[in-house]
C-alpha positions in Angstrom: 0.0 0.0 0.0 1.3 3.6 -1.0 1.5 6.5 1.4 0.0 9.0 -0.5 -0.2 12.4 1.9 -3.0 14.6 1.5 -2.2 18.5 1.4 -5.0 20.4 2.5 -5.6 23.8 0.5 -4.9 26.0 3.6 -1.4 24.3 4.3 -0.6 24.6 -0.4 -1.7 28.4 0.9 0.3 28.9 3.5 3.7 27.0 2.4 3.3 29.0 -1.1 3.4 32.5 1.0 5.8 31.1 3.9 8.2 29.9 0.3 7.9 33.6 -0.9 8.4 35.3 2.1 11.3 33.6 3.2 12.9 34.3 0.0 12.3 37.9 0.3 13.2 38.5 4.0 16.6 38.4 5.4 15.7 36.0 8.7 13.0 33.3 9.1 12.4 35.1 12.3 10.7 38.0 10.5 7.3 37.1 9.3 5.0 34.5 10.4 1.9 32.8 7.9 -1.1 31.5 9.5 -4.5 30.1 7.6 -7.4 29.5 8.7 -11.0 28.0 6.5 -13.9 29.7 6.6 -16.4 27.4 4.5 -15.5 27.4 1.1 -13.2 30.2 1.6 -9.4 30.0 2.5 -7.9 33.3 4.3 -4.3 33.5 4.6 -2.4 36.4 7.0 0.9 37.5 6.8 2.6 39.2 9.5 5.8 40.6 9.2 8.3 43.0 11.1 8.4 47.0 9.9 12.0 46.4 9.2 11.4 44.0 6.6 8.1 45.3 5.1 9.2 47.2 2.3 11.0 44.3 1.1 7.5 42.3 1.1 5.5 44.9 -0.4 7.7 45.6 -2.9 8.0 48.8 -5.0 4.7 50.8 -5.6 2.9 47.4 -3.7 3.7 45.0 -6.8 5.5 42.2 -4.8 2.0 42.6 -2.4 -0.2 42.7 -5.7 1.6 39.7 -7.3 2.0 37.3 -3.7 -2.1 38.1 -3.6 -2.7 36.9 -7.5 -1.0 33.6 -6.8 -2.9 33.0 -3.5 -6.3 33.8 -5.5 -5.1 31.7 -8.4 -3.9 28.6 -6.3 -7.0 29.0 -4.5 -9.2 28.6 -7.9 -7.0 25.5 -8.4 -8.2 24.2 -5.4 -12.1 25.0 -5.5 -11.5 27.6 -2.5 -11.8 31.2 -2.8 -8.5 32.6 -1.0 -7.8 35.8 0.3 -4.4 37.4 1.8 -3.5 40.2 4.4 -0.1 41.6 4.7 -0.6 42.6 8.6 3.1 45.0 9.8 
C-alpha cells in the first residue's frame, strides 16, 4: 500500500506565501503565515516585522499585488476562494 499524503488547500496556501516570504526576507524570524478556513473560503495572513516590510510589499505594492494573485489563483485550483493580508 502507497503513502499518498494529503495536502490540504490552507497548508498549499500557507507553504506558497511562507516559500515567498522567506525568499524575500533576510531572517526566518521575520514574518509568520497563519491560515485559517472559513467554509468554502481560505484566508491566509501575513505578519511581518516593519524592518522588513518594504521588502515584502515591494516597490509601488507590486511584490504585495503579485503574492495576492498567486494565493487567488492557487486557490481557484483548489475550489477555494482565497484571500491574503499583509498585517506590519
Amino acid at each position: 500500500m502507497s503513502d499518498v499524503t494529503v495536502v490540504t488547500p490552507e497548508e498549499q496556501l500557507q507553504g506558497l506565501i511562507q516559500y515567498i516570504a522567506g525568499e524575500l526576507v533576510d531572517s526566518p524570524d521575520d514574518f509568520e503565515v497563519t491560515s485559517e478556513r472559513r467554509g468554502g473560503s481560505v484566508h491566509v495572513t501575513l505578519k511581518v516585522k516593519e524592518e522588513a516590510m518594504g521588502r515584502v510589499i515591494g516597490r509601488q505594492g507590486r511584490i504585495a499585488k503579485a503574492m495576492r494573485t498567486l494565493v487567488m489563483i492557487t486557490g481557484s485550483r483548489n475550489n477555494v476562494r482565497a484571500s491574503l493580508d499583509i498585517e506590519g
